[in-house]
One Martini backbone bead per residue (centre of mass of N, CA, C, O) as a GRO file, in nm:
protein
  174
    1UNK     BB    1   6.169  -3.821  17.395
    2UNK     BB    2   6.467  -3.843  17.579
    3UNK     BB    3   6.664  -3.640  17.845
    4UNK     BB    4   6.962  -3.674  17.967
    5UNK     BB    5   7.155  -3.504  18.298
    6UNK     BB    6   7.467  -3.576  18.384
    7UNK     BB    7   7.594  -3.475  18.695
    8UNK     BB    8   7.843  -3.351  18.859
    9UNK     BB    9   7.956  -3.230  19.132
   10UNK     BB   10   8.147  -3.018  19.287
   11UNK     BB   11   8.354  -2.899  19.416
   12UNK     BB   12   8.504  -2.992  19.713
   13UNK     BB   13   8.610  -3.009  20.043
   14UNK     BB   14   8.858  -3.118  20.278
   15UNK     BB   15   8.940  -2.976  20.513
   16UNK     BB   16   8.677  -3.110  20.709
   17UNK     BB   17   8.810  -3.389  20.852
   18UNK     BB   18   8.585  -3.456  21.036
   19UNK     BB   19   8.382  -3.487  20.789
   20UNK     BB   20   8.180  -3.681  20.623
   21UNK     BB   21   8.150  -3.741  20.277
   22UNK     BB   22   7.857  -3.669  20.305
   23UNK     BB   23   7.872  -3.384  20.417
   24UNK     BB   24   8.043  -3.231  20.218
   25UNK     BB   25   8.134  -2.942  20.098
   26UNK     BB   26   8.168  -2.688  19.885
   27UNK     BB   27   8.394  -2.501  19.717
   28UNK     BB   28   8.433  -2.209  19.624
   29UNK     BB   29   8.480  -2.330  19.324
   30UNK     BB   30   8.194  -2.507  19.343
   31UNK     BB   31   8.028  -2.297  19.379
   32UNK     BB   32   8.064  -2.186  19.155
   33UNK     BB   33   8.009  -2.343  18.904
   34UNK     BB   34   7.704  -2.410  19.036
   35UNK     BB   35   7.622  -2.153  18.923
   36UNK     BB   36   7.715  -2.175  18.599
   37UNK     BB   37   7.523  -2.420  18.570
   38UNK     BB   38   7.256  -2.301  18.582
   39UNK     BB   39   7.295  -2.047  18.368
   40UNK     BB   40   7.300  -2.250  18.154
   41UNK     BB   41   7.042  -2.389  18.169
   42UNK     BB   42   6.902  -2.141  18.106
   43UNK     BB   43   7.028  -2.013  17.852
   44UNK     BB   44   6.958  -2.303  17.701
   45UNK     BB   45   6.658  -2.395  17.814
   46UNK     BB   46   6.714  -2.618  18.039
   47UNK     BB   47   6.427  -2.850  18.164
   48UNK     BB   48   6.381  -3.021  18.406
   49UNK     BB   49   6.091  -3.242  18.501
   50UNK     BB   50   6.358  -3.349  18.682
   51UNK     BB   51   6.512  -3.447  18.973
   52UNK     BB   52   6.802  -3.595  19.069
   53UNK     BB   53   6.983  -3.637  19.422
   54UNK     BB   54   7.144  -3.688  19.585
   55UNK     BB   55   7.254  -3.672  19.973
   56UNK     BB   56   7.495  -3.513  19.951
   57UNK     BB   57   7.605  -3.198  20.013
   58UNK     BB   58   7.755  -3.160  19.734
   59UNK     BB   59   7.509  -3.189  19.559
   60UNK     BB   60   7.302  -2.980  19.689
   61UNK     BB   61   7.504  -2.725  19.655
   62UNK     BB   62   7.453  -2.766  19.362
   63UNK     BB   63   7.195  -2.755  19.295
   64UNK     BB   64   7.067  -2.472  19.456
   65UNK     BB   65   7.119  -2.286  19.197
   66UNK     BB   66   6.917  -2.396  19.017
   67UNK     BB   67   6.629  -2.395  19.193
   68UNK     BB   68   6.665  -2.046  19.120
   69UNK     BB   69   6.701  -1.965  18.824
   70UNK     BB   70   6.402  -2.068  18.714
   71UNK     BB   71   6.161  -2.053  18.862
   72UNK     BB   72   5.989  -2.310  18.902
   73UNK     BB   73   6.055  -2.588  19.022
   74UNK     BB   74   6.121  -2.900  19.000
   75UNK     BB   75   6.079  -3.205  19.105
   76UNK     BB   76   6.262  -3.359  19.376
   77UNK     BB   77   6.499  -3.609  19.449
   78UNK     BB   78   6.618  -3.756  19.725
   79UNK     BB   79   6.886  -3.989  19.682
   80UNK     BB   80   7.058  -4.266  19.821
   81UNK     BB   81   7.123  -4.423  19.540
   82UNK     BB   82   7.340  -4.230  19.460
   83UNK     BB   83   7.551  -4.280  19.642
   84UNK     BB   84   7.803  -4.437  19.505
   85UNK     BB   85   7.716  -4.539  19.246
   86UNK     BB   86   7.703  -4.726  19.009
   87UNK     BB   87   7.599  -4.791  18.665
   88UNK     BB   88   7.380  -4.992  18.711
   89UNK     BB   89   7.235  -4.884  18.910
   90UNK     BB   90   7.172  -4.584  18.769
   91UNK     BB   91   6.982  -4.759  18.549
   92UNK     BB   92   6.784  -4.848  18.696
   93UNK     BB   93   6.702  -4.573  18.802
   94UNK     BB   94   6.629  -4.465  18.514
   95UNK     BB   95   6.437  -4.696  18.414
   96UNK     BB   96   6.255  -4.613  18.696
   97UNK     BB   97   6.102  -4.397  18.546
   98UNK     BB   98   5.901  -4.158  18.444
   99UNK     BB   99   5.751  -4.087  18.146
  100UNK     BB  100   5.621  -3.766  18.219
  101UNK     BB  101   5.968  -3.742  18.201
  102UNK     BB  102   6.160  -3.618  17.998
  103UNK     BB  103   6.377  -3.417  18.144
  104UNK     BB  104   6.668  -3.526  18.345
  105UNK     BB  105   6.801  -3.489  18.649
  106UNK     BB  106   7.130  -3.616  18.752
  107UNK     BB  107   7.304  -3.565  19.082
  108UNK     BB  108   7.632  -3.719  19.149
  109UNK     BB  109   7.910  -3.972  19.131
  110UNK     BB  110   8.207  -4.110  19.112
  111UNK     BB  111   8.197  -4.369  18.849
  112UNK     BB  112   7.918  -4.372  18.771
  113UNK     BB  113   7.847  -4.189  18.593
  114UNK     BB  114   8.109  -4.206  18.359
  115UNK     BB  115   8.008  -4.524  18.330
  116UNK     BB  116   7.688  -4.413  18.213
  117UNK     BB  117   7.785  -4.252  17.976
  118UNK     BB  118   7.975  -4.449  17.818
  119UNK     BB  119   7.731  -4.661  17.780
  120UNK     BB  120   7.510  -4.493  17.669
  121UNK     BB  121   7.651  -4.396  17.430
  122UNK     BB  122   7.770  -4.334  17.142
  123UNK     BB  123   7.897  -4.302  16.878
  124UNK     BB  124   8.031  -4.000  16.756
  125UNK     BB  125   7.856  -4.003  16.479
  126UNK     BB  126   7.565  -3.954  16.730
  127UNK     BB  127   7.782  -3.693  16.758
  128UNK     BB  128   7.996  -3.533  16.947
  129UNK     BB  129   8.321  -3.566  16.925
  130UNK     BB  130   8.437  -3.374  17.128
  131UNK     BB  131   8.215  -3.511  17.336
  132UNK     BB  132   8.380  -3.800  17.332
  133UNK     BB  133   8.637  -3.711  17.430
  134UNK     BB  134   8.605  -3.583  17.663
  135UNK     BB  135   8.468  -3.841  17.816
  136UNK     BB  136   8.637  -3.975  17.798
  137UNK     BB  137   8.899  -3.885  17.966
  138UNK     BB  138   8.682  -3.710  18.177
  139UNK     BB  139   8.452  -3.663  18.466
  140UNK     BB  140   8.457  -3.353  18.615
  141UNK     BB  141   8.396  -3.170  18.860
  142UNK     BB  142   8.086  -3.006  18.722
  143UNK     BB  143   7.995  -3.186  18.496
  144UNK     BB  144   7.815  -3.263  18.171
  145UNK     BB  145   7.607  -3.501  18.038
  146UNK     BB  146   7.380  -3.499  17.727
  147UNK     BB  147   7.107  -3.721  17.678
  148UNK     BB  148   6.936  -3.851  17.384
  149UNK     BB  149   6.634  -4.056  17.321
  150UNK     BB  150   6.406  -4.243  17.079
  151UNK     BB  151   6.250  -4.280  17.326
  152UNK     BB  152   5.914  -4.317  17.524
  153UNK     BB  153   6.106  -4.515  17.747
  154UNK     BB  154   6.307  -4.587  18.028
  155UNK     BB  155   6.328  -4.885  18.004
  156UNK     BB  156   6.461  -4.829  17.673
  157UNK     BB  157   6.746  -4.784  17.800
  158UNK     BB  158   7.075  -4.822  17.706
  159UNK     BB  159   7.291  -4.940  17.591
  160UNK     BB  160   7.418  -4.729  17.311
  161UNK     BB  161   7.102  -4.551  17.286
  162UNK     BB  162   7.271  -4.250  17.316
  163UNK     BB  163   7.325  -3.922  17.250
  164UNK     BB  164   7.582  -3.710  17.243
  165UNK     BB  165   7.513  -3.384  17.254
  166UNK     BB  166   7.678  -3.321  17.530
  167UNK     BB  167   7.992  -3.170  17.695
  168UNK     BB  168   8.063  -3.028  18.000
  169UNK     BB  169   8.317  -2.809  18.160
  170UNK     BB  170   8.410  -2.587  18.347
  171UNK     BB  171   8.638  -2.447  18.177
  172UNK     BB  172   8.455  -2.351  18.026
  173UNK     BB  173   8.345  -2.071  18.223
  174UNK     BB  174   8.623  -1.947  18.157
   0.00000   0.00000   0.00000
């Protein structure tokens, strides 16, 4: 069994107009966030055995209190091929994920993500229906969809083979 968790980074600030997209840090509101976004993960139990992670600095300063939450961090890829990417293209890239690794977090951006999610996900009856209205919906800035998968190879992740566990939403930690 594999389990995917496609995490949106939290809330960027704008306001560093000289700064290009890629370098944007997070504003209060989205350190805040990426704290409780760890704290969930601690909470839950959920320990990714790999992390991938944007090279944008907003992704970046989300993972960073993950990596401190709960003992030794696992091994983290900062890829650049995560930022602005597509969803087949980050498709392909959990396909050539390490079978070694069950339990995968990746910290992305939209709308490559939302669009990696909903096709990842199977129908309501094979999850929470409310995290698929809430999914089809939105996915914003700081939310996490946990998809798990019945297959022991990632090669084997397919559109529509994935149960939508759980869909996470900043507002939950409010």
């Amino acid at each position: 069994m594999k389990t995917l968790i496609l995490m949106r980074h939290a809330k960027s600030d704008w306001s560093g107009s000289e700064l290009s997209d890629h370098d944007r840090p997070l504003n209060a509101r989205g350190y805040e966030t990426a704290e409780r976004l760890a704290a969930f993960l601690k909470d839950q139990a959920i320990k990714p055995s790999r992390i991938l992670c944007s090279t944008a600095r907003r992704a970046r300063d989300t993972l960073a209190p993950i990596l401190t939450a709960d003992g030794a961090p696992p091994p983290v890829d900062y890829d650049e091929r995560l930022y602005m990417a597509t969803a087949p293209r980050l498709l392909k890239i959990v396909q050539g994920l390490s079978n070694a690794d069950d339990v995968v977090l990746v910290i992305g951006h939209n709308p490559g993500l939302h669009a990696l999610a909903l096709a990842l996900a199977m129908g309501p009856a094979d999850g929470d229906r409310q995290a698929h209205q809430d999914l089809a919906n939105k996915f914003p800035t700081g939310a996490m969809a946990i998809l798990r998968f019945t297959t022991d190879s990632w090669r084997k992740v397919d559109p529509g083979c994935g149960a939508l566990v759980d869909f996470i939403r900043p507002k939950a930690f409010t």
